[in-house]
Structures are given as C-alpha cells and as structure tokens.
SERO-4910 file (N, C-alpha, C, O; in steps of 0.05 Angstrom, whole numbers):
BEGIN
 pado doro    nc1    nc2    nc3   cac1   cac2   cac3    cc1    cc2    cc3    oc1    oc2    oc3
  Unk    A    -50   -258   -115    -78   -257   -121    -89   -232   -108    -86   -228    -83
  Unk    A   -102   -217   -123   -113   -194   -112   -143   -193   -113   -156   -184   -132
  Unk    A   -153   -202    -94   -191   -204    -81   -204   -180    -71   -190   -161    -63
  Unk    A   -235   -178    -72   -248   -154    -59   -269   -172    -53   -278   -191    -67
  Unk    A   -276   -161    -23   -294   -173    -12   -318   -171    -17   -335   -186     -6
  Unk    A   -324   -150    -38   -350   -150    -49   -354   -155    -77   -367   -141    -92
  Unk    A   -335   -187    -86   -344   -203   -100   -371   -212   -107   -386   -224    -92
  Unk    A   -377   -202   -134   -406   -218   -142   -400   -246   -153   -416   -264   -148
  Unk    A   -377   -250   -167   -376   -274   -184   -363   -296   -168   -366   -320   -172
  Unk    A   -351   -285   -152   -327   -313   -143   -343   -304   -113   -344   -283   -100
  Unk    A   -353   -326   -112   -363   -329    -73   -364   -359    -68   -370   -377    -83
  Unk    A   -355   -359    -35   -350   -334    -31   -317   -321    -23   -301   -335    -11
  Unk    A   -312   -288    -33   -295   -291    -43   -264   -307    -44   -247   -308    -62
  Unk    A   -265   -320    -10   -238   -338    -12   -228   -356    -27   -204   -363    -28
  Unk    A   -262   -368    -45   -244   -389    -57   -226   -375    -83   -217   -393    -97
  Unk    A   -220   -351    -91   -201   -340   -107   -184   -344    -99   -170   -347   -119
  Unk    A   -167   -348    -73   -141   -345    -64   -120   -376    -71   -123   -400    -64
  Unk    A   -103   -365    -84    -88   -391    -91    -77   -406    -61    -85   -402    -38
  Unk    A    -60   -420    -67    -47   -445    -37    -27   -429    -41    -18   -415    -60
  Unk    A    -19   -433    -13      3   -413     -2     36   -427    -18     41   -451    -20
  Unk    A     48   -412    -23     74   -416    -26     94   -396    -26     88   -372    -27
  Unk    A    116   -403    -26    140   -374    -31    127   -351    -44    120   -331    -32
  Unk    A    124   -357    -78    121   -343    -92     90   -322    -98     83   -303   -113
  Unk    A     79   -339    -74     41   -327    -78     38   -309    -52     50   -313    -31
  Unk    A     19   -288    -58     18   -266    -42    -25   -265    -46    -33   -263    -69
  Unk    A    -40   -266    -29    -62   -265    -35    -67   -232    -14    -56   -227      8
  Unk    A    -82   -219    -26    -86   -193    -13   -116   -183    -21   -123   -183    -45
  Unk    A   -129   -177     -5   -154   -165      2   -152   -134     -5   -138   -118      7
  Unk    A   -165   -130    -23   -166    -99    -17   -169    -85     -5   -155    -65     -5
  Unk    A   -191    -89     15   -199    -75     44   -178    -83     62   -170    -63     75
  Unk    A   -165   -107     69   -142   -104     83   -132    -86     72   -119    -82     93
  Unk    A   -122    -63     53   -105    -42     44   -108    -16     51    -93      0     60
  Unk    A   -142    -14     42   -160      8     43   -187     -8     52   -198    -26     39
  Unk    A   -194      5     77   -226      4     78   -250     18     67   -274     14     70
  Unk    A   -233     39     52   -256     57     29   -259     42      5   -276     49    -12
  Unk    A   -249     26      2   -254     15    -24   -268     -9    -32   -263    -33    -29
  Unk    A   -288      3    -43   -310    -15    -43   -318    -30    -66   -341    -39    -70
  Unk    A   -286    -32    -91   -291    -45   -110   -311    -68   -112   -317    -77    -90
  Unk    A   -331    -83   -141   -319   -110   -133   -316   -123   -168   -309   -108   -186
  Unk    A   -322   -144   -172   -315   -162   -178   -303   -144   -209   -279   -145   -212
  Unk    A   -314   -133   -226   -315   -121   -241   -289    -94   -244   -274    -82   -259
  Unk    A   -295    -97   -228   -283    -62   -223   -260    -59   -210   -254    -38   -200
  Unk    A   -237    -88   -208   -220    -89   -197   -198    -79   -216   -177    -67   -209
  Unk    A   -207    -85   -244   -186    -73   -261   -177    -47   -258   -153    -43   -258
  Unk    A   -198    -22   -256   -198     -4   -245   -190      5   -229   -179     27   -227
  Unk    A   -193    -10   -213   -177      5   -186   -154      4   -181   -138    -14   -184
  Unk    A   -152     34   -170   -119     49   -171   -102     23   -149    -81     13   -155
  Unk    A   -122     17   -118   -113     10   -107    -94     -8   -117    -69     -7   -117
  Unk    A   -111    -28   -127    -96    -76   -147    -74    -47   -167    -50    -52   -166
  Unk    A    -80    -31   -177    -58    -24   -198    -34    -23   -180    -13    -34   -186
  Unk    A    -37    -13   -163    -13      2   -144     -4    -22   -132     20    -18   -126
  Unk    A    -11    -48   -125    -11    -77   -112      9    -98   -136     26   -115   -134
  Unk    A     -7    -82   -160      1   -107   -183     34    -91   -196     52   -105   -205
  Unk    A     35    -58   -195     63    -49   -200     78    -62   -189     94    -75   -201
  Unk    A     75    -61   -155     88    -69   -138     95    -86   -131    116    -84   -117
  Unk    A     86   -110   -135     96   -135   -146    113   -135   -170    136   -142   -164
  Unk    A    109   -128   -194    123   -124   -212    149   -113   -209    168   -120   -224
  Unk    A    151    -96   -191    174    -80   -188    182    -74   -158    185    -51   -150
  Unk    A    184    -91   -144    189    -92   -117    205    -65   -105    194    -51    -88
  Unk    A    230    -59   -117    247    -48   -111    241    -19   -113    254     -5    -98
  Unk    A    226     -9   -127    207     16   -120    173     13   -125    157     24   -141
  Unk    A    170    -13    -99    150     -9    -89    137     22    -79    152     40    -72
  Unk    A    110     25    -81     99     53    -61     70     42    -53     55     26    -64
  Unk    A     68     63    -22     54     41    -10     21     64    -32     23     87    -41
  Unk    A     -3     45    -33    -15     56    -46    -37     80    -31    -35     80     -6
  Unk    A    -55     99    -42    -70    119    -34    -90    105    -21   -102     87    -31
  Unk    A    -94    114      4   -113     98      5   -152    122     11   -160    138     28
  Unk    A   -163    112    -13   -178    135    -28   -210    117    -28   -208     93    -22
  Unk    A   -235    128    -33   -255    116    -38   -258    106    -67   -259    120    -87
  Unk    A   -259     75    -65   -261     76    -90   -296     57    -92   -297     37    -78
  Unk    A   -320     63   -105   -347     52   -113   -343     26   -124   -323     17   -135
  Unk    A   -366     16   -120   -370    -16   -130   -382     -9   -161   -399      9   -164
  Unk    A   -372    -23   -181   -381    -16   -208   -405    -30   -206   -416    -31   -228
  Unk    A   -417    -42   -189   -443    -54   -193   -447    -79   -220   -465    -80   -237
  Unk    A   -430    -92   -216   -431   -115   -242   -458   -133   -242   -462   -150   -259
***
C-alpha cells in the first residue's frame, strides 16, 4: 500500500494501510522523500509510488527512487 500524508480522501490517512502480513508492505511517501508533497489525487503521478510500485513488481532490479519535489495536485 502506498499512502501520502496529505490525504484529502482517506483520513486519516492510516486507515489505508492494509494488516500486516508476509506479503504486505505499507509505505508513506514522505518516509521516502520529504519533498514530496503529493496527495490523494496525485499519487498516480508521482514518480516517487511509480518507482515504489516498479519495485515491487520487479524486486530484483529494484532502484532506490529520486528523491525530488513533488506538489500536491490540490484535489
């Protein structure tokens, strides 16, 4: 599960985070990058969740992601 703390829709934002198990990884954006100031909207966007969601996908050439300013789309 990939969250930003400046959720408009889901607050507040923890209850997004699934129950822990093997297979579940819940990650904060700002734990990654503190420039990034996605939120709720605008997570699709961002390079950061892209670089989080490859990386999952493809473990084995994981890269760690940029960590860059990214704006709140203001949803």
């Amino acid at each position: 599960m990939i969250q930003t703390r400046y959720d408009d829709v889901v607050t507040p934002y923890a209850n997004a985070f699934l129950k822990p198990a093997p297979n579940v990884k819940n990650l904060v954006l700002q734990d990654v990058c503190g420039l990034d100031y996605t939120d709720h909207l605008g997570i699709t966007y961002d390079p950061i969740a892209q670089r989080e969601v490859l990386n999952a996908l493809d473990p084995q050439h994981a890269k760690k992601p940029n960590c860059t300013f990214v704006p709140p789309v203001i949803s």
